[in-house]
C-alpha positions in Angstrom: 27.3 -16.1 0.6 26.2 -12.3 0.1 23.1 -14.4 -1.6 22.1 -16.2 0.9 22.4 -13.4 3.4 20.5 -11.4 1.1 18.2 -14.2 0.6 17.5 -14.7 4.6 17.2 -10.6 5.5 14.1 -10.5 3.2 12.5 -13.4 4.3 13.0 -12.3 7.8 11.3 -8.4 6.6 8.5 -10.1 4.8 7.8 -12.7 7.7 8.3 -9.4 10.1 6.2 -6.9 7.7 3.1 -9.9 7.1 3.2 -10.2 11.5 3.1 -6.5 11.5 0.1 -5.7 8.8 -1.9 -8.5 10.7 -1.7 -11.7 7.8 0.3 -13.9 10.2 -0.7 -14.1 13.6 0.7 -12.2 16.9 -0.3 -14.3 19.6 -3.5 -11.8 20.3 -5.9 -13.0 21.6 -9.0 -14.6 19.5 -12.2 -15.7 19.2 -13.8 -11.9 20.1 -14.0 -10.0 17.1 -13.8 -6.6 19.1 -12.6 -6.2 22.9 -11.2 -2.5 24.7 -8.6 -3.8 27.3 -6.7 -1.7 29.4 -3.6 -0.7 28.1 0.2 1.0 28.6 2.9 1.8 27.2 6.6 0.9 28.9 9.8 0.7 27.3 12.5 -1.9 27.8 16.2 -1.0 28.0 18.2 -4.5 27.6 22.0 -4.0 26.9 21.7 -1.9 23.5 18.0 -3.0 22.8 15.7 -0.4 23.9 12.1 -1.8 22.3 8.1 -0.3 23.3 6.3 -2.5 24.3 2.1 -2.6 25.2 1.2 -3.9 28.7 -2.0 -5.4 29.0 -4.3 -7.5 31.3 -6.8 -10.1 29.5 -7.8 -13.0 31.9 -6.5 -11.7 34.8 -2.9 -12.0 33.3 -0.5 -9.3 32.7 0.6 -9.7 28.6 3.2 -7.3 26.7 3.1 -6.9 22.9 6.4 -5.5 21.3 5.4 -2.6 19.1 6.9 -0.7 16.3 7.5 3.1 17.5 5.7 5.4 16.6 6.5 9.3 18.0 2.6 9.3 19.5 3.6 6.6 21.7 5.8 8.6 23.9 2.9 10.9 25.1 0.6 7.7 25.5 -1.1 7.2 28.9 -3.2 4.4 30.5 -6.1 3.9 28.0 -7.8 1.9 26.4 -6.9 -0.5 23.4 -8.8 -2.3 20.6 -7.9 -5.7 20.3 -9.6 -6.8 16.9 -8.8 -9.9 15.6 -5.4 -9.3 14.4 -4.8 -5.6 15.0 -4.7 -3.4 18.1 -5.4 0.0 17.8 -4.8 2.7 20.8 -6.7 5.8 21.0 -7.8 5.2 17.2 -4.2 4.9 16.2 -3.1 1.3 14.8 0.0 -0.1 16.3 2.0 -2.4 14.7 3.2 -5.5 16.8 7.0 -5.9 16.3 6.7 -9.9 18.1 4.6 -12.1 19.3 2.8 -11.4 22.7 4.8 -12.9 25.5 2.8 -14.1 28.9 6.3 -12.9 30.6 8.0 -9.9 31.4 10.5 -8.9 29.2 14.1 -9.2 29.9 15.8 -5.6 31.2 15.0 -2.4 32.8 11.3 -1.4 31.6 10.6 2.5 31.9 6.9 3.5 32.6 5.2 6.3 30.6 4.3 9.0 32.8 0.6 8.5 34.2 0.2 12.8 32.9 1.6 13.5 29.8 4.6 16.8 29.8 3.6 19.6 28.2 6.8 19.8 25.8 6.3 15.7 25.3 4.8 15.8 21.6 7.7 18.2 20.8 10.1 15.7 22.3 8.8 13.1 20.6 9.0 14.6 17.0 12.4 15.2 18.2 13.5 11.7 19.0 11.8 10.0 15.9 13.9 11.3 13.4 15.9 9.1 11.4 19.5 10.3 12.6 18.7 9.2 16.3 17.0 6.0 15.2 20.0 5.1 12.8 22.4 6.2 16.0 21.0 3.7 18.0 20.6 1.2 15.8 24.6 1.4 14.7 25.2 0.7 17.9 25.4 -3.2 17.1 27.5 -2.5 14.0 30.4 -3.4 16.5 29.4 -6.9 15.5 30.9 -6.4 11.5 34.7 -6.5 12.2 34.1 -10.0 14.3 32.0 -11.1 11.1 34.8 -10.0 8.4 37.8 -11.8 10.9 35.4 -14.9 10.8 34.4 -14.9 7.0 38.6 -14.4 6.1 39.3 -17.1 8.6 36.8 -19.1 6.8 36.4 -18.7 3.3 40.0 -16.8 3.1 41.0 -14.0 1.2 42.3 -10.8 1.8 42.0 -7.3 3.0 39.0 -6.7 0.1 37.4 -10.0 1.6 37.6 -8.7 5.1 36.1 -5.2 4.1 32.9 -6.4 2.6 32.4 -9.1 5.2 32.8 -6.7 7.5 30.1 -3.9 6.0 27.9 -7.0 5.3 27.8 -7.8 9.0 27.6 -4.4 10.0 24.8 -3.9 7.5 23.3 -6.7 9.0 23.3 -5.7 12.7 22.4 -2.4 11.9 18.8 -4.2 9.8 18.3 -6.4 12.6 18.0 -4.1 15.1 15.8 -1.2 13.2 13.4 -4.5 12.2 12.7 -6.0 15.3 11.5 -2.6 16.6 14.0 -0.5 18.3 12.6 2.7 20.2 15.1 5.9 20.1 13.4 7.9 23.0 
């Protein structure tokens, strides 16, 4: 069983990581090799997701593009973006699309950037982007591993030892999922 998780999480990072690095497609737009579009940045509180996400008119249709976070995003504006193919690239940074592009709003509470970045706002940035708040909010779905370990000893049996790793497996699990679907911890 530990195989076959294993075997699933790095399909799931190498099908994520290929989306990301442009080799599989997004759901960006095609057929113009190079187009600026107006872009912003919100960020989507759902339960315990919180996620960045791109906002976007092409068409006359509002678009958002989960993105991994990156600390420059916090202090991002209304701008322009470069939609090239498979890549987008804000301010002559490349952003890395966590998903595919959805046509509808996302699910949740989304949270405008500020039209004018703060003045302390690249300080607070460096400040949320280190890896102790993004492993705090992505632990947040390790409540998920004790339900995993009862259900693998109800299962499969065994004892306390079975429970244990099942349930740091799960956890583990949670923890990855959430950190590679593209949590945001500002």
């Amino acid at each position: 069983m530990l195989g076959t998780v294993a075997l699933i999480i790095l399909g799931y990072s190498g099908f994520q990581v290929t989306s990301a690095f442009g080799y599989l497609p997004a759901g960006l737009p095609r057929g113009v090799a190079c187009r600026d579009v107006g872009v912003r940045r919100v960020r989507q509180q759902h339960r315990l997701v919180s996620r960045s996400w791109l906002e976007f008119t092409t068409g006359g249709r509002t678009r958002w593009l989960p993105v991994y976070f990156d600390p420059t995003l916090v202090t991002l504006t209304q701008t322009d973006a470069e939609l090239a193919g498979r890549t987008v690239t804000v301010d002559g940074m490349r952003v890395y699309p966590a998903g595919r592009l959805r046509n509808t709003e996302p699910v949740g509470r989304l949270i405008d950037n500020p039209a004018r970045p703060d003045d302390g706002a690249a300080v607070t940035a460096l400040r949320v982007a280190r890896y102790g708040r993004r492993l705090l909010l992505d632990a947040q779905s390790a409540v998920v591993g004790p339900f995993a370990g009862l259900l693998w000893v109800y299962v499969a049996g065994g004892g306390p030892t079975a429970f244990a790793a099942a349930t740091m497996m799960g956890a583990g699990a949670a923890v990855w999922f959430s950190a590679i679907r593209g949590s945001d911890p500002s």
